[in-house]
C-alpha positions in Angstrom: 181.7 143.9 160.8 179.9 142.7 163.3 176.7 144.4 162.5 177.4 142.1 159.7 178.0 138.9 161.0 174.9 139.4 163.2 173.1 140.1 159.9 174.4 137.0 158.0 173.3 135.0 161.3 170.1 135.8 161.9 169.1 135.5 157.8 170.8 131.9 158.1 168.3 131.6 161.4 165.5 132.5 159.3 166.4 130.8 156.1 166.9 127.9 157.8 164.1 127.5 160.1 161.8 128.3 157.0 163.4 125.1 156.0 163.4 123.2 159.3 159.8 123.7 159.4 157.3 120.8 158.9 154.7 121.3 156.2 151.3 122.2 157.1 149.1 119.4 157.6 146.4 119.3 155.5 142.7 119.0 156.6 141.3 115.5 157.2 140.0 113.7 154.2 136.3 114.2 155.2 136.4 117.6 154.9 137.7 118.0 151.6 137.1 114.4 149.5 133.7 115.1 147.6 130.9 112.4 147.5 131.9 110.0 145.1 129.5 109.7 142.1 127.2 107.4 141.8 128.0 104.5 139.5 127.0 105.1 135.9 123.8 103.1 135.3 124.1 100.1 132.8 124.2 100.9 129.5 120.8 99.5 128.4 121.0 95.9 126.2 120.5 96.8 122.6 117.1 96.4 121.6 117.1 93.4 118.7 116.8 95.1 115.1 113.7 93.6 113.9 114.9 92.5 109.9 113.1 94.2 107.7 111.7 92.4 104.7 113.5 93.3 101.3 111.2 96.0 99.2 108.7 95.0 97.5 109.4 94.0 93.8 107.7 96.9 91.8 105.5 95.7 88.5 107.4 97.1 85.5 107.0 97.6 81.8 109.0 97.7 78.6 108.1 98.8 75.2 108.4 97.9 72.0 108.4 98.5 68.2 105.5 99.0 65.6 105.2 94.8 64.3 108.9 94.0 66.6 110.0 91.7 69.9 113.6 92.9 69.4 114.7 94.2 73.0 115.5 98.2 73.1 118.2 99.2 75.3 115.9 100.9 77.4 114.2 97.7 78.1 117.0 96.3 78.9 118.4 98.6 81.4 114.4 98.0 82.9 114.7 94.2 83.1 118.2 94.5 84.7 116.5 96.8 87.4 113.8 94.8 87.6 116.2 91.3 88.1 117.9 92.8 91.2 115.0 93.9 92.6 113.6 89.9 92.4 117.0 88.7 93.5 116.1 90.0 97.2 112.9 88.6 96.6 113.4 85.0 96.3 109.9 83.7 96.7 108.3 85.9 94.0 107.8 85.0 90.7 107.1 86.6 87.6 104.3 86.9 84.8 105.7 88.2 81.6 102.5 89.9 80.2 103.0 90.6 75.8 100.1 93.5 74.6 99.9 94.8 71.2 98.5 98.1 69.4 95.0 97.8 68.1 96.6 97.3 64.6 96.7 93.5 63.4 94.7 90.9 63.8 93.3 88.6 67.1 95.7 85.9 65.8 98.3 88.1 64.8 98.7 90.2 67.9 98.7 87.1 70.5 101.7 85.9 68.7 103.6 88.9 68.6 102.4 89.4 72.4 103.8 85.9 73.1 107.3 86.6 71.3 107.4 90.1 73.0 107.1 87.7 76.2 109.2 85.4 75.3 112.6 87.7 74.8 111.9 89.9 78.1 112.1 86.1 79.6 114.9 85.0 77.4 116.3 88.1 78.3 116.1 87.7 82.2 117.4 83.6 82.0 120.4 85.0 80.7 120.8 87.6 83.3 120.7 84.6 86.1 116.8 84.1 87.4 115.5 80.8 87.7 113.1 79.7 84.9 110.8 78.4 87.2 109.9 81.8 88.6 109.2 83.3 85.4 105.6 82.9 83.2 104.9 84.4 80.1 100.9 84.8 78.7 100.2 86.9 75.5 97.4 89.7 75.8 97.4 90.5 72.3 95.5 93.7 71.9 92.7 92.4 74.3 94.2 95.0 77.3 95.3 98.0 76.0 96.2 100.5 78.8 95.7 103.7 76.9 92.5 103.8 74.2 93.0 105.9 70.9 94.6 105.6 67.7 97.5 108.4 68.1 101.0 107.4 67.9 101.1 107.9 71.6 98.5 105.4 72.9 99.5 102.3 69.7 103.1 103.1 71.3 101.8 102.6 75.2 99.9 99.3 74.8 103.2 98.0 72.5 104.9 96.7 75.4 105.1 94.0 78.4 104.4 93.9 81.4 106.2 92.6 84.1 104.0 91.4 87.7 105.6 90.0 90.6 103.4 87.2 91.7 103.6 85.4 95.1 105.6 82.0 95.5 103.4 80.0 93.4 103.2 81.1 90.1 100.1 82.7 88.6 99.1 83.6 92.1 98.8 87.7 92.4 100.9 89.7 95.1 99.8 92.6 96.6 101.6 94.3 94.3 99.3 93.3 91.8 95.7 95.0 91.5 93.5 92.1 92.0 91.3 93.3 88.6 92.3 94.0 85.4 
C-alpha cells in the first residue's frame, strides 16, 4: 500500500505542479505584430456626369390613302412615337410636310397635301404638343420621293412628312438635309 500511496503522491505532485505553473510568456510585441497596413488611399471624388442631351428627334413619315387625309392606325402609332420623342426635346418644333401621288391636279393635290397636314397636326394637339411648335405646308405632288407610276411609288409620295426644326419655327435642324 505504500507503493501506492507514494504513487498517488507523486501524480498529485505532478498534476499539481503542471497546474502551479505560470504560463509561458509570450514573445514581445515587436517580434510578432506585423507592419500595419498602410491606410487605404481616398476613394477618388466622383467625376461629375456630364448630362447628355436628349436624342435627337428623328424626321418621320406617315402615309396615306389614294384621294384620303383620314389617319391609319399605323400613322398613328408613328405620331405617338414621334410626340415622345419631341417631348424630351422642348426647343424643337415641327414642319408637317402633306405630298400627293402624281395623279390630280396642281390645285387639287396642294389641298389634299394641306388636309393630310392638317390631321397629322390635329392629331398631335390632341396628344398634348404645343401648337406653337407645330407648322404645316402642303407639297402637293411638287416632291415626290420615289418617281414612277406603280402602285408602289403613287403609295410612297402619298404621305407626310414630319421635320424637327430648331427653336424657331421654319428654321432647319441638323436633322434636316439642308436641300431638298
Amino acid at each position: 500500500m505504500r507503493s501506492l500511496r507514494s504513487l498517488s503522491a507523486l501524480l498529485l505532485a505532478l498534476v499539481g505542479c503542471s497546474h502551479a505553473q505560470p504560463p509561458p510568456t509570450p514573445p514581445p510585441a515587436q517580434a510578432i505584430a506585423a507592419p500595419a497596413p498602410p491606410p487605404p488611399a481616398p476613394a477618388p471624388a466622383p467625376e461629375p456626369v456630364a448630362a447628355r442631351p436628349p436624342p435627337e428627334v428623328a424626321p418621320a413619315s406617315i402615309y396615306f390613302d389614294y384621294d384620303a387625309s383620314e389617319l391609319s392606325p399605323a400613322s398613328r402609332a408613328v405620331l405617338q412615337d414621334f410626340l415622345d420623342q419631341a417631348r424630351a426635346q422642348p426647343d424643337q418644333s415641327v414642319r408637317i410636310e402633306g405630298n400627293c401621288d402624281e395623279r390630280g391636279s396642281r390645285e387639287y393635290n396642294l389641298a389634299l397635301g394641306q388636309r393630310r397636314a392638317e390631321a397629322a397636326r390635329k392629331y398631335l394637339e390632341n396628344l398634348g404638343m404645343d401648337t406653337s411648335r407645330i407648322t404645316t405646308v402642303s407639297n402637293g405632288k411638287e416632291r415626290p420621293r420615289t418617281s414612277g407610276s406603280d402602285e408602289a411609288a403613287l403609295k410612297e409620295n402619298r404621305r407626310d412628312d414630319l421635320i424637327p426644326t430648331s427653336g424657331n419655327v421654319g428654321v432647319s435642324s441638323a436633322a434636316e438635309p439642308a436641300s431638298r
